[in-house]
C-alpha positions as CSV (number, residue, x, y, z in Angstrom):
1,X,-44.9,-11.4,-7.4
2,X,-41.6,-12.5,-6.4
3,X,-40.6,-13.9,-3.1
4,X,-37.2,-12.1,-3.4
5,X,-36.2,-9.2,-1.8
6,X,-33.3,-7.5,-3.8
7,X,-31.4,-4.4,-2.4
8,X,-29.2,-2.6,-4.3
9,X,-26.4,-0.7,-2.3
10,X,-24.7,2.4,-3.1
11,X,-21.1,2.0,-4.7
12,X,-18.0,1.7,-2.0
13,X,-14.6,2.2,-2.8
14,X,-12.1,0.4,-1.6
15,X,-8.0,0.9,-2.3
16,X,-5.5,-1.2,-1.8
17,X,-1.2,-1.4,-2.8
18,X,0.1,-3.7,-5.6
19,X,1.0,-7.0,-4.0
20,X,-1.0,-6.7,-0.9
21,X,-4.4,-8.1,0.1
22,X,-7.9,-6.1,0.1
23,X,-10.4,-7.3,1.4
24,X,-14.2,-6.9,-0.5
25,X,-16.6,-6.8,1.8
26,X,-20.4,-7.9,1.3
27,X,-22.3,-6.3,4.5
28,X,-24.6,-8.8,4.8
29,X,-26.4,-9.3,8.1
30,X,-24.5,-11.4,10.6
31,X,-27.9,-13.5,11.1
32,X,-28.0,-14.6,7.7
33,X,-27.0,-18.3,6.7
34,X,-26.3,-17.9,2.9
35,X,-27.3,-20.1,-0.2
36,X,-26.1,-18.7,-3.1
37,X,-23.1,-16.3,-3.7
38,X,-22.0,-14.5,-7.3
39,X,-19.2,-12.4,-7.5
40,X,-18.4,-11.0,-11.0
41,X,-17.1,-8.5,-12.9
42,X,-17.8,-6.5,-16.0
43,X,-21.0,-6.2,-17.9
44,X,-21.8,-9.3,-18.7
45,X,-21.3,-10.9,-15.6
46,X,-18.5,-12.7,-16.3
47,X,-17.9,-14.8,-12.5
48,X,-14.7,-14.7,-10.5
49,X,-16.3,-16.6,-8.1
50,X,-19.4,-18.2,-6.3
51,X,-20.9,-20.2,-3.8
52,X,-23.5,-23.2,-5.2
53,X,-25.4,-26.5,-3.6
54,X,-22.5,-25.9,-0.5
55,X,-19.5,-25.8,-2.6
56,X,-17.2,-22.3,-3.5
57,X,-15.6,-22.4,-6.6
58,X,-12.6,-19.3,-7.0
59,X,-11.3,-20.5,-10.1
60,X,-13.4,-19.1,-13.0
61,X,-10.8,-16.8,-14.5
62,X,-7.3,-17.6,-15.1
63,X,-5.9,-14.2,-14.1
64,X,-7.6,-14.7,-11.0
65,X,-6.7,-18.1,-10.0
66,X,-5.0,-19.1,-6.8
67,X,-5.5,-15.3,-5.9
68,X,-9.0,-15.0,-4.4
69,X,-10.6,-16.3,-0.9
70,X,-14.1,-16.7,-0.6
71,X,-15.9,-16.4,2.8
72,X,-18.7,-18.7,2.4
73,X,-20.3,-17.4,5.9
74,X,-20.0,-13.6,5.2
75,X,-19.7,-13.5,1.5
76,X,-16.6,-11.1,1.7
77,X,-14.2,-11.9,-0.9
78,X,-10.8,-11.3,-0.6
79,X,-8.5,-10.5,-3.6
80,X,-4.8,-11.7,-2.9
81,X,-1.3,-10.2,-4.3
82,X,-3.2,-7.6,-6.0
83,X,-2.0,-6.7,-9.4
84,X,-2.7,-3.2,-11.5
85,X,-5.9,-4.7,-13.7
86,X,-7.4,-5.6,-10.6
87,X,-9.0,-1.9,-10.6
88,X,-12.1,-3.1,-11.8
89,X,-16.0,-2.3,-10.5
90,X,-16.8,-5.7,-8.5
91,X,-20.5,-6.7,-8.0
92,X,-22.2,-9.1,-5.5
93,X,-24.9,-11.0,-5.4
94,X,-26.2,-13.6,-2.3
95,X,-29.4,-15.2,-1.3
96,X,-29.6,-16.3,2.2
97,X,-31.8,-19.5,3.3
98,X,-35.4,-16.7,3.7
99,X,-34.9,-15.8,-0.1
100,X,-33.8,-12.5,0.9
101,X,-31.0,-11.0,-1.5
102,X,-28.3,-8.6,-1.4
103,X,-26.3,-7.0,-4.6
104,X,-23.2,-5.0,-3.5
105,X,-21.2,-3.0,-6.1
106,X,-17.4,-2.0,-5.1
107,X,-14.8,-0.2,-7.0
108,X,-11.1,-1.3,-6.4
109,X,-8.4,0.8,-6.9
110,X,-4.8,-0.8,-6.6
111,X,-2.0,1.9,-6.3
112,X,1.6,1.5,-6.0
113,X,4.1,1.5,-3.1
114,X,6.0,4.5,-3.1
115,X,9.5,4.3,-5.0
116,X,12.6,4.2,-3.1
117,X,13.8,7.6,-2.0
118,X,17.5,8.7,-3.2
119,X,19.8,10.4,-0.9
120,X,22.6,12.6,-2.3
121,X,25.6,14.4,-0.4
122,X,25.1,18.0,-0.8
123,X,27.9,19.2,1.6
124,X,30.2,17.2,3.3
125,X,32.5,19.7,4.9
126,X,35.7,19.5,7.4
127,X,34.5,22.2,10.3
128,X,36.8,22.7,13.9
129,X,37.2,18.6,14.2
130,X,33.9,17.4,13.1
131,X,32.1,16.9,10.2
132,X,29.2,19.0,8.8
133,X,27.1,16.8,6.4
134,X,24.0,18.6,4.7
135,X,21.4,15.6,2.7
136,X,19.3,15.5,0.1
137,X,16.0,13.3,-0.2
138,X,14.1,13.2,-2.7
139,X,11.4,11.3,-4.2
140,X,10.3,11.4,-7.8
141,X,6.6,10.7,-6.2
142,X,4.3,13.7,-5.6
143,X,2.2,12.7,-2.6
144,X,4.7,10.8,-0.5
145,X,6.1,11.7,3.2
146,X,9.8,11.7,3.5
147,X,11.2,11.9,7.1
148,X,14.6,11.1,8.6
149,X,16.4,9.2,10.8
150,X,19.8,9.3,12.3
151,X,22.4,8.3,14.6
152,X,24.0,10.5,16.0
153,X,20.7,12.7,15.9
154,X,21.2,15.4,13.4
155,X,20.9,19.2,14.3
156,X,17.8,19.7,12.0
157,X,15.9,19.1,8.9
158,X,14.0,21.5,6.4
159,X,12.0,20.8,3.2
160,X,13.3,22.1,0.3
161,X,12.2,22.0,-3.9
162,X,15.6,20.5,-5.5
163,X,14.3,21.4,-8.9
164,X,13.0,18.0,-10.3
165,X,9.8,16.4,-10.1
166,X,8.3,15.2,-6.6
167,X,9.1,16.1,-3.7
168,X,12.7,16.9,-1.1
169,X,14.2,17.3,2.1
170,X,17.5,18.1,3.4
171,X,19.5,16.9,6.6
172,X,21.9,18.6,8.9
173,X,24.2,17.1,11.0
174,X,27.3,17.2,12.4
175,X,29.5,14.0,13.6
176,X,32.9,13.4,14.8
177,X,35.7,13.2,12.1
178,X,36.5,9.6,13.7
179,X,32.8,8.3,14.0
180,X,32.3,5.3,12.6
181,X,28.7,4.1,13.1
182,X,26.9,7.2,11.5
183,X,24.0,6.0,10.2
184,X,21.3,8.1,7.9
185,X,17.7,6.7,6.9
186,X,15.6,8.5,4.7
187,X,11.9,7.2,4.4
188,X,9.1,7.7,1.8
189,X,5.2,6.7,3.0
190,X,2.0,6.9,2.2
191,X,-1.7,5.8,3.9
192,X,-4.3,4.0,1.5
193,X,-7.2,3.2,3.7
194,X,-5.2,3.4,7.2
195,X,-2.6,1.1,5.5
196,X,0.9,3.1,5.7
197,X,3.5,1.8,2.9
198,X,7.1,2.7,3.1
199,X,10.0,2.8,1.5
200,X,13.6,3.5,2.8
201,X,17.1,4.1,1.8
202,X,20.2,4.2,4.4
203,X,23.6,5.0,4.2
204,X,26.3,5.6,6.5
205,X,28.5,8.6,5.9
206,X,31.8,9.2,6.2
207,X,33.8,12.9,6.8
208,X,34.9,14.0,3.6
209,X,36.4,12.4,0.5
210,X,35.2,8.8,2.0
211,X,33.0,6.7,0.6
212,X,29.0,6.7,1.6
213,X,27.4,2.9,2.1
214,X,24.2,2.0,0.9
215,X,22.6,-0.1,3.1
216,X,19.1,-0.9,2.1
217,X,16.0,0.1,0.4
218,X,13.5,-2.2,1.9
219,X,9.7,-1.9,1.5
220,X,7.4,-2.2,4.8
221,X,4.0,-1.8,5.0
222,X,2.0,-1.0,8.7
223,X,-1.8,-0.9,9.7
224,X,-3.1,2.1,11.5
């Protein structure tokens, strides 16, 4: 008869974007002052990292090294910068000081930050004085958000199906033939685990036959 008591937990998924941090955590109880800790991948068991006689060692597999953080108190591992073959099946195993044991299995999917959204000049359009400018956005990504932003504020926007792949909207607005600060921002997002990732492209238009500036295409990434 052992003097181990082993639980086995269902299987949690966790997701996280290329080049961000997820977090892998154990659920063990907050009481607990842990002995031992395994994390591994695979089959065979093949350790990423662990916790022995008081000292964590994170450096068991090259394409893991200098990438993972071991919390020696919780057992949560955390995978840093994560990369594309990072969507493995994780499993964890701890013994706390009253030879109780844990073994935690967790999924990781790592998805990639939306693409940069294009903009394209659809109508650009001398009318009584002003300027009427119609946009298109589009994103070769199928489950993206695009939204817009613009000063002056434009008149309105509709989604529209451009004919390619992914997904569209169009912009109309109207700006003074002499305006020189007209600025348009086009943004693509998506959520992962109540992590929203986005990515932008502005320009600043000018009435017609005039160049358009592109100013930036920046990735940001916010918690909800």
């Amino acid at each position: 008869v052992t003097d181990y008591v082993l639980s086995y937990l269902t299987l949690v998924k966790v997701s996280g974007y290329q080049g961000d941090n997820v977090t892998l955590h154990l659920g063990a109880e907050p009481s607990w002052t842990l002995e031992h800790i395994e994390w591994y991948i695979f089959t065979n068991n093949t350790w990423i990292a662990t916790y022995r006689n008081k000292i964590p060692n994170t450096g068991w597999r090259p394409q893991y090294r200098g990438r993972l953080s071991l919390d020696t108190h919780t057992g949560d591992l955390t995978i840093h910068n994560l990369r594309s073959e990072d969507a493995l099946e994780y499993t964890a195993y701890v013994l706390n000081t009253l030879r109780e044991d844990v073994v935690r299995k967790i999924k990781v999917t790592v998805k990639q930050p939306p693409l940069t959204p294009s903009i394209q000049t659809v109508t650009n359009m001398s009318v009584s004085g002003r300027c009427l400018l119609v946009m298109l956005c589009s994103s070769l990504d199928e489950d993206v958000e695009l939204s817009w932003d613009s000063e002056p504020p434009a008149q309105g926007f509709y989604r529209g199906n451009h004919g390619g792949p992914g997904v569209s909207v169009f912009l109309l607005m109207f700006i003074n033939s002499t305006y020189d600060s007209a600025r348009v921002n086009c943004s693509s997002s998506t959520t992962t685990d109540n992590i929203r990732k986005s990515s932008s492209q502005v320009i600043r238009p000018t009435c017609a036959g005039k160049n358009i500036l592109f100013i930036s295409n920046q990735p940001t990434t916010h918690n909800l």
